[in-house]
Structures are given as C-alpha cells and as structure tokens.
C-alpha positions as CSV (number, residue, x, y, z in Angstrom):
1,X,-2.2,11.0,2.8
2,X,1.1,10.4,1.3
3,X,2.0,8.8,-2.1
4,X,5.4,6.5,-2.0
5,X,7.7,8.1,-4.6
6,X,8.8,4.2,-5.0
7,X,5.6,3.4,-5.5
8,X,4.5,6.1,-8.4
9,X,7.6,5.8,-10.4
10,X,7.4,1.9,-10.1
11,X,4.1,2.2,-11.5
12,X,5.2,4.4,-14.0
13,X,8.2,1.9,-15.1
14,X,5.7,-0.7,-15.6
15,X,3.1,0.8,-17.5
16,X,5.8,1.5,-20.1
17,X,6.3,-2.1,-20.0
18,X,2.9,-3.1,-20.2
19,X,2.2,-1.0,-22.6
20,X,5.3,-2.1,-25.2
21,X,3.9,-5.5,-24.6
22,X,0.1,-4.8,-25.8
23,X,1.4,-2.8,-29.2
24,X,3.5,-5.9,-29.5
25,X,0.5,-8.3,-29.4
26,X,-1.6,-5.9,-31.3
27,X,0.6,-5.5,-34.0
28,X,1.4,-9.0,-33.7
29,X,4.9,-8.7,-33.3
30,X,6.6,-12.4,-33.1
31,X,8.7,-13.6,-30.2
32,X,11.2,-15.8,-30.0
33,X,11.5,-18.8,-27.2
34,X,14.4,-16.1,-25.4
35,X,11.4,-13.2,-25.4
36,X,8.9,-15.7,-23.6
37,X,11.2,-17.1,-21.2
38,X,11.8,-13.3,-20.2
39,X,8.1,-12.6,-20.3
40,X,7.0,-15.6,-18.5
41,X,10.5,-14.9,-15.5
42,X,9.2,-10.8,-15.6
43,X,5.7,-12.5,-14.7
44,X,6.9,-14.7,-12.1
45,X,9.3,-12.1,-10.6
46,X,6.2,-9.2,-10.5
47,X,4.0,-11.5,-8.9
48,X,6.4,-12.6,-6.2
49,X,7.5,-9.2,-5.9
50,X,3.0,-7.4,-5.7
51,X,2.9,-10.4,-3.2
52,X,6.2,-9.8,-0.9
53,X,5.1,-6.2,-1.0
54,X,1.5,-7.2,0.3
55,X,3.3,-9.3,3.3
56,X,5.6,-6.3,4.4
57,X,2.0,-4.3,4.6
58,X,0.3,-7.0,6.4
59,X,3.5,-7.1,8.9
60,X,3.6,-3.5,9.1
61,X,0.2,-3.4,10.7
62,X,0.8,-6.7,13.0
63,X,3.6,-5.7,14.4
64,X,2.4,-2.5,14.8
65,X,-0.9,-3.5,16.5
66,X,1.5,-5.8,18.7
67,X,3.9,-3.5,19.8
68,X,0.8,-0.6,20.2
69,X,-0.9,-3.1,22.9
70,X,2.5,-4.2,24.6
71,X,3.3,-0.7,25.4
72,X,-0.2,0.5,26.3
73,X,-0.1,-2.6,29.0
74,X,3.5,-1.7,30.2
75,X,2.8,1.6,30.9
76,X,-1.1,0.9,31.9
77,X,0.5,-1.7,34.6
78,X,3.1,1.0,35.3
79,X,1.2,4.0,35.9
80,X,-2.3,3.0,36.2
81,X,-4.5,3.9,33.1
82,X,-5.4,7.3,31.8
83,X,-6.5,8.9,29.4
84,X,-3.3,9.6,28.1
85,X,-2.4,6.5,27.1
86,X,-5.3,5.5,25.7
87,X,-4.9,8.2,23.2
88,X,-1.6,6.9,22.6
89,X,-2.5,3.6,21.8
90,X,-5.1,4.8,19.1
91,X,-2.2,7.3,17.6
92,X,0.2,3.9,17.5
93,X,-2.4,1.9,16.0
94,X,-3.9,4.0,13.4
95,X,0.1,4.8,12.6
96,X,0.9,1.2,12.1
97,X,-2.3,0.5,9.7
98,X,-1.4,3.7,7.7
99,X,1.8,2.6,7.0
100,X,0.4,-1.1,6.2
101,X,-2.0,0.5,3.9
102,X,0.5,2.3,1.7
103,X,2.3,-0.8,1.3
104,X,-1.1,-2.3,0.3
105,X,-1.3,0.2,-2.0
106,X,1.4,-0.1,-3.8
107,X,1.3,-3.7,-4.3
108,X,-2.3,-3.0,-5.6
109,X,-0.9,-0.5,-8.0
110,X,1.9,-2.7,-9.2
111,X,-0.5,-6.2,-9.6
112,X,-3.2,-3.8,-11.6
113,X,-0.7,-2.2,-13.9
114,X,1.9,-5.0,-14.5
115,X,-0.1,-7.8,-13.3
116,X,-3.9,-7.9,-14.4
117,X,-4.2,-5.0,-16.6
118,X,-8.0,-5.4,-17.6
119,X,-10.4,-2.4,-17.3
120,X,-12.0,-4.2,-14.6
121,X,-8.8,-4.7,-12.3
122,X,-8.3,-1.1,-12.9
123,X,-12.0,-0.4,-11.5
124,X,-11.4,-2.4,-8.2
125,X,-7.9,-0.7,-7.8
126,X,-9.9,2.8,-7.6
127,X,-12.6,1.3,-5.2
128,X,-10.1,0.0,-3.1
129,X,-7.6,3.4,-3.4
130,X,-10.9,5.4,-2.8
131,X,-11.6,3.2,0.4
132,X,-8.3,3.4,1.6
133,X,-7.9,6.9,0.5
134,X,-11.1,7.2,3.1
135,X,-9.8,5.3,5.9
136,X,-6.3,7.1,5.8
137,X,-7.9,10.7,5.9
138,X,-10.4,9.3,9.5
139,X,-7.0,7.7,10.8
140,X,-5.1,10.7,10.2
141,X,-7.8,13.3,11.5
142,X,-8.2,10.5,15.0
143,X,-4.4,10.6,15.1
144,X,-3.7,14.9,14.9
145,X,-7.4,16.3,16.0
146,X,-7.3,18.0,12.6
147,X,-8.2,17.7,9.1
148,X,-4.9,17.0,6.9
149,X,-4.9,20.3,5.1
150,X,-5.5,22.8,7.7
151,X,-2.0,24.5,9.5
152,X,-0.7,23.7,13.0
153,X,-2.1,27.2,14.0
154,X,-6.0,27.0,12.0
C-alpha cells in the first residue's frame, strides 16, 4: 500500500501546530481576541477541509463502483460474458475502493492530529489504519495474483 506524500507531510504540518498550541495552553500562554478568532477559523477551516477530503474518498469509490458495473454490462451485452471480464470488474472495483481508502486515510490522519487529538482518537486512527491497512493488502493481492512485495518474475 501506498502512503500520499500530501497526506504525511500534511500531517506533519499539523502536528507542529498542534503541538505549539498544547505548550501554549500548558504553559498558559494568554491570547488575545485576534489569536482565538484565528484558532476558532483554523478549526473551522480543518474540519471542513478532514470532511471535503472524506467526500472525495466516498466519491472515489462511487463513481468508481459505477463506472466498474457500466463497463462490465457494456462489454458483457457486447461480447457475452467471460471470464475475462469478470476479472476485470473485480480489478476496477477493488482499484476504485483503494483509492477511496487513501483518501479516507488521510482525512482520518488529519481529523486525529489537528482535529481530536486525544489518546483515544489516536487509538481508533490505528484500528482503523490497521483495518484498512488489511483490506488494501487482500484488494491488492485479488487485483495482481501476488503478494505486494514479491517481483513481477517470483
């Protein structure tokens, strides 16, 4: 499975910022009413952002599943179904719900580190990663006939 670039130095850019915000609570550094209007607009604008993220995901695999089953009846009706393309319905499917789950991801990432960062957010973020982590490996070895790591020629 693939990590976003996007995604991991996102992630890394707000941790920073979470983290500048906890030392400034904990060492009870004062704002003024400029610093909470930025800190309750940064709020707004992550959640908007984990949440326009989540709907590009959810599209991702919607579309995908659409367009999957609207080829697979074209070319079913066309030529008469086979086994063929069967298999490439399951390859266009399990493409399009990859992709959606990266997204997903991401938006995970970004709502647990800039969002909701409690120790139990961060333990449902690694259930779900390990879940998804899961279903992208079974997608990915239904997709190629092989495991991820082994060579075109193993």
């Amino acid at each position: 499975m693939k990590v976003p670039i996007a995604a991991g130095a996102t992630a890394l850019i707000l941790s920073v910022i979470w983290l500048s915000e906890v030392a400034a609570q904990e060492t009870g550094t004062v704002r003024g009413a400029a610093s909470h209007n930025t800190a309750i607009w940064l709020d707004t604008a992550l959640h908007w952002t984990v949440r326009g993220i989540e709907m590009v995901g959810i599209a991702a695999v919607v579309i995908g599943a659409i367009a999957a089953s609207t080829v697979f009846l074209f070319r079913a009706a066309r030529e008469g179904p086979s086994k063929g393309i069967y298999q490439q319905l399951r390859a266009s499917l399990g493409r399009s719900i990859l992709l959606g789950l990266e997204f997903l991801v991401a938006a995970d990432i970004i709502n647990t580190v800039a969002i909701d960062p409690t120790l139990e957010s961060v333990a449902v973020l690694a259930a779900v990663v390990a879940v998804r982590t899961f279903l992208s490996i079974a997608l990915e070895v239904e997709i190629e006939g092989k495991w991820p790591w082994r060579k075109n020629g193993e």
